[in-house]
N, C-alpha and C positions, 0 to 999 in steps of 0.2 A: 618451251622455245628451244630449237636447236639450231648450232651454226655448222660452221663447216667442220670445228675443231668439235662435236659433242653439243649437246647442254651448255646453254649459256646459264652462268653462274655467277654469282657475286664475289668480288673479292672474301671477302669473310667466310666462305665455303671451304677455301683451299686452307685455311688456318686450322681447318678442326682437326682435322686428323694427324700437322704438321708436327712431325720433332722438335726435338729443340738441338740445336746444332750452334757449333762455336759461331757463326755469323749470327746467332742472336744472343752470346754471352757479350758479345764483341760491343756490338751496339747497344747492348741494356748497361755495359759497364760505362761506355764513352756519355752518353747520357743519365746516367747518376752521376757520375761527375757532374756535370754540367750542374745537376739540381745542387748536388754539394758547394760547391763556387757559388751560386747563387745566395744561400745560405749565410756562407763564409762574410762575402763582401756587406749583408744587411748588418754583421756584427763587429765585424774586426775592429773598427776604432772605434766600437763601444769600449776597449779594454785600455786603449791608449786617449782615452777622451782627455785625460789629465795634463795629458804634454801636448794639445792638440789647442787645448786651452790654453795653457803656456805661452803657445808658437804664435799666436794672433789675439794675444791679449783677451779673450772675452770668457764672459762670465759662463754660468750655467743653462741658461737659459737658450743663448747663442750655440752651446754645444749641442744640445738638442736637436735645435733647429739643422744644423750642422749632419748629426746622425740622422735624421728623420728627410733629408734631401731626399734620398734615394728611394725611401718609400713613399713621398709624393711624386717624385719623376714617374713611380710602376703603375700609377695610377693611372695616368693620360698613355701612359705605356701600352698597358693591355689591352686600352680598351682598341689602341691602334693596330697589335700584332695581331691580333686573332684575324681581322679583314685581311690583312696583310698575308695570313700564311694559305690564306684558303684562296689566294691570287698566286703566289710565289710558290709555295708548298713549304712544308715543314724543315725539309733538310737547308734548304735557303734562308728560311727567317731565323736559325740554329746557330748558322753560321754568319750570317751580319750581326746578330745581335751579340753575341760573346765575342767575335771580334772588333767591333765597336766600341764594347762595355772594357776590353782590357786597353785599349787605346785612350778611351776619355780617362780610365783609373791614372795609368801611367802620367798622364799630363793633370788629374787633381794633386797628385804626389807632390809636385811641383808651382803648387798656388802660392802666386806673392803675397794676396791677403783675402783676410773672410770671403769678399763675394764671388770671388774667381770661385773658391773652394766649395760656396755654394752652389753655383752654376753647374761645375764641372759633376759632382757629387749629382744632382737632379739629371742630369745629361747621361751619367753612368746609372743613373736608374729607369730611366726612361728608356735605353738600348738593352739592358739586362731585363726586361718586362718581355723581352720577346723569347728568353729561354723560360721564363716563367709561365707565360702562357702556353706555349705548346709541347712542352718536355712530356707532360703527364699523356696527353692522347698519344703523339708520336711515339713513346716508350710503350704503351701496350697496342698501338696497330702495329708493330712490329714480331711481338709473340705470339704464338698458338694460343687458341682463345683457352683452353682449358686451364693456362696458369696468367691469365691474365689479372684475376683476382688478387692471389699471393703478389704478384709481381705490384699491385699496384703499394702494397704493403710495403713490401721490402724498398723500393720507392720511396715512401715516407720517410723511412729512416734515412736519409738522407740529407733533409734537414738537422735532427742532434749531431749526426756526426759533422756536418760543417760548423753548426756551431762550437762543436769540442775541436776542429782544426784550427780555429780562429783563434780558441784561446789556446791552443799549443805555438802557433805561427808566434802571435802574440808576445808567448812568455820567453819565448826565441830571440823574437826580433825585437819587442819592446821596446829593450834598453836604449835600443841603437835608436828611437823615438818614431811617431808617428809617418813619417816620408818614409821610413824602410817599407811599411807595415802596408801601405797604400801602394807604395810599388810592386811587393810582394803580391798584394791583390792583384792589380792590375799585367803582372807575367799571367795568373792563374789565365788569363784570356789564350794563352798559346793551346790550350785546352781545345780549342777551335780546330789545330788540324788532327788531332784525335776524332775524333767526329766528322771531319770532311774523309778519312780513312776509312772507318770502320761503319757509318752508319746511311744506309740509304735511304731513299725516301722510301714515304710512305708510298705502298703500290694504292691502297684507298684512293688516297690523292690524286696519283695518277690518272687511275682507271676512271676517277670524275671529269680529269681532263680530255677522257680520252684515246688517253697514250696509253694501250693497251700491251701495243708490245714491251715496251718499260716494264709495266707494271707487273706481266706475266718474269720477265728476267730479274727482276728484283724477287718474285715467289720464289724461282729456281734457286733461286741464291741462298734467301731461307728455309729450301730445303720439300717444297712442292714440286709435282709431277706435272708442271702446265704443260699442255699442249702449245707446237706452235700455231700463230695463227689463232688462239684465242680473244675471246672477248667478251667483256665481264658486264654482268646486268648494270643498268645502273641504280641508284639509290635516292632517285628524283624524289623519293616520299618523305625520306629520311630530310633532303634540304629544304622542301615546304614548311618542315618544323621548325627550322633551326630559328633561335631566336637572334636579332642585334644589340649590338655591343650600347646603343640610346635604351634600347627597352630595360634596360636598368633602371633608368633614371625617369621611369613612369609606370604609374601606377601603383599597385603593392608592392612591387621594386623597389620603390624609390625611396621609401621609409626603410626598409633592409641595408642600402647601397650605403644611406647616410649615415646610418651609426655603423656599419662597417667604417666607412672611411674613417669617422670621426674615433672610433677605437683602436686603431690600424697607428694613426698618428699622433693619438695621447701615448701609445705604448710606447713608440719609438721619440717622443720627446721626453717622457719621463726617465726612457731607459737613460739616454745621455744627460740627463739633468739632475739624475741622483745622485746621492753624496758618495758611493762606492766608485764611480766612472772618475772623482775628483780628486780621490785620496792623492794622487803622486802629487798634484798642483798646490794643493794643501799645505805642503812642507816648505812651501815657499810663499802663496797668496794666502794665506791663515784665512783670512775673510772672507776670501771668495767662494766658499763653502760653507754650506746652510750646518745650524747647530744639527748634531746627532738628536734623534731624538729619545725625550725619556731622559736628558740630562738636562741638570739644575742649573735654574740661573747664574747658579756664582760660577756652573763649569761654565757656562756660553759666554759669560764675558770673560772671562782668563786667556 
């Protein structure tokens, strides 16, 4: 098939042979961040769980439920951004969602009591679901397909190292107690015009919309020879596959989704309910904290 501009072509065509050019170190760094933040905010009051319990008087159990908010908000979360980013596009659902997610942190920091902080906590996870869901495709339709691989790698590591920023944030701000440490989360949202800067949309996206001339100046930008007046095959076969965000929750799915979930939210209750997350509380609530184990009766009651 040919147009007026050549062969008409798929977006994906113009990535093979494309460089890699500062417009794509730009956007691959502003969105690892994003993954890293993400990261950070499921762990940071794992480390201050102790003064957190303190601060609203409850037990271990309470903390849990407390830390594991945000990983049940991501759950009703994703399964909304995905529909939502292939309406809006990627760079859109990028940026309400980390700017939402640093907004609700800011106002958890500030919870008079328990339920505010659970609410607020589910609400910061439910908005942070939408950098979670689409960071990984948007980050490699962004690069030439030949390091798309690598890239998705170097990607991963992104999760350790927010976990290692949490506990550096942490050991920083700890002292100063649990409301630095949340608010300090909740700046990381400024991370949003980093990304409204440096990271375009997806031209995929575009070019399903459409908007071909977009899509071809976003190519140029990354460093493609588009013609003007192009226009990109479309990928009709590719979206007759695509599966929905219910088809989860049937069939062979559905026994995968369920112990996903149910493992997802024992890991993130246990995390905060262990006796390491408790130690600072400890020196003050002695009781509130389950015996060590492996120690003898005459040490658990002492």
């Amino acid at each position: 098939m040919v147009g007026e501009a050549g062969p008409v072509r798929s977006v994906g065509y113009w990535f093979e042979d494309m460089p890699f050019r500062r417009a794509h170190l730009l956007a691959a760094t502003a969105l690892f961040m994003a993954f890293v933040i993400e990261s950070w905010e499921q762990l940071a009051l794992v480390y201050v769980s102790g003064d957190l319990g303190s601060s609203f008087g409850i037990d271990e159990g309470a903390i849990g439920w407390a830390l594991s908010a945000v990983a049940l908000g991501m759950i009703p979360g994703s399964l909304v951004w995905g529909p939502v980013s292939d309406r809006i596009g990627r760079r859109a659902v990028c940026l309400w969602s980390l700017a939402a997610y640093g907004v609700i942190a800011l106002v958890s920091a500030f919870s008079p009591n328990f339920t505010v902080l659970m609410v607020t906590r589910f609400l910061s996870g439910l908005a942070l679901a939408g950098i979670y869901t689409v960071t990984f495709p948007y980050f490699l339709e962004l690069l030439p397909s030949r390091l798309r691989g690598r890239a998705a790698v170097y990607l991963s590591v992104g999760w350790p190292i927010g976990v290692l920023l949490a506990v550096g944030v942490t050991q920083l701000l700890g002292g100063l107690g649990w409301h630095v440490v949340a608010v300090a989360s909740g700046l990381a949202g400024a991370w949003v015009f980093a990304i409204r800067a440096w990271v375009p949309e997806s031209p995929y996206w575009l070019a399903e919309r459409g908007r071909h001339a977009e899509a071809a100046a976003v190519l140029r930008k990354l460093g493609a020879d588009v013609p003007e007046g192009t226009v990109f095959a479309s990928s009709a076969e590719g979206k007759e596959r695509a599966g929905q965000p219910l088809d989860l929750f049937r069939g062979r799915l559905l026994r995968v989704t369920v112990l996903m979930l149910v493992v997802n939210f024992a890991f993130n209750w246990a995390t905060g309910a262990s006796r390491p997350g408790c130690r600072r509380s400890c020196r003050t609530r002695a009781s509130a904290c389950p015996p060590a184990w492996g120690s003898s009766p005459s040490a658990r009651s002492s």
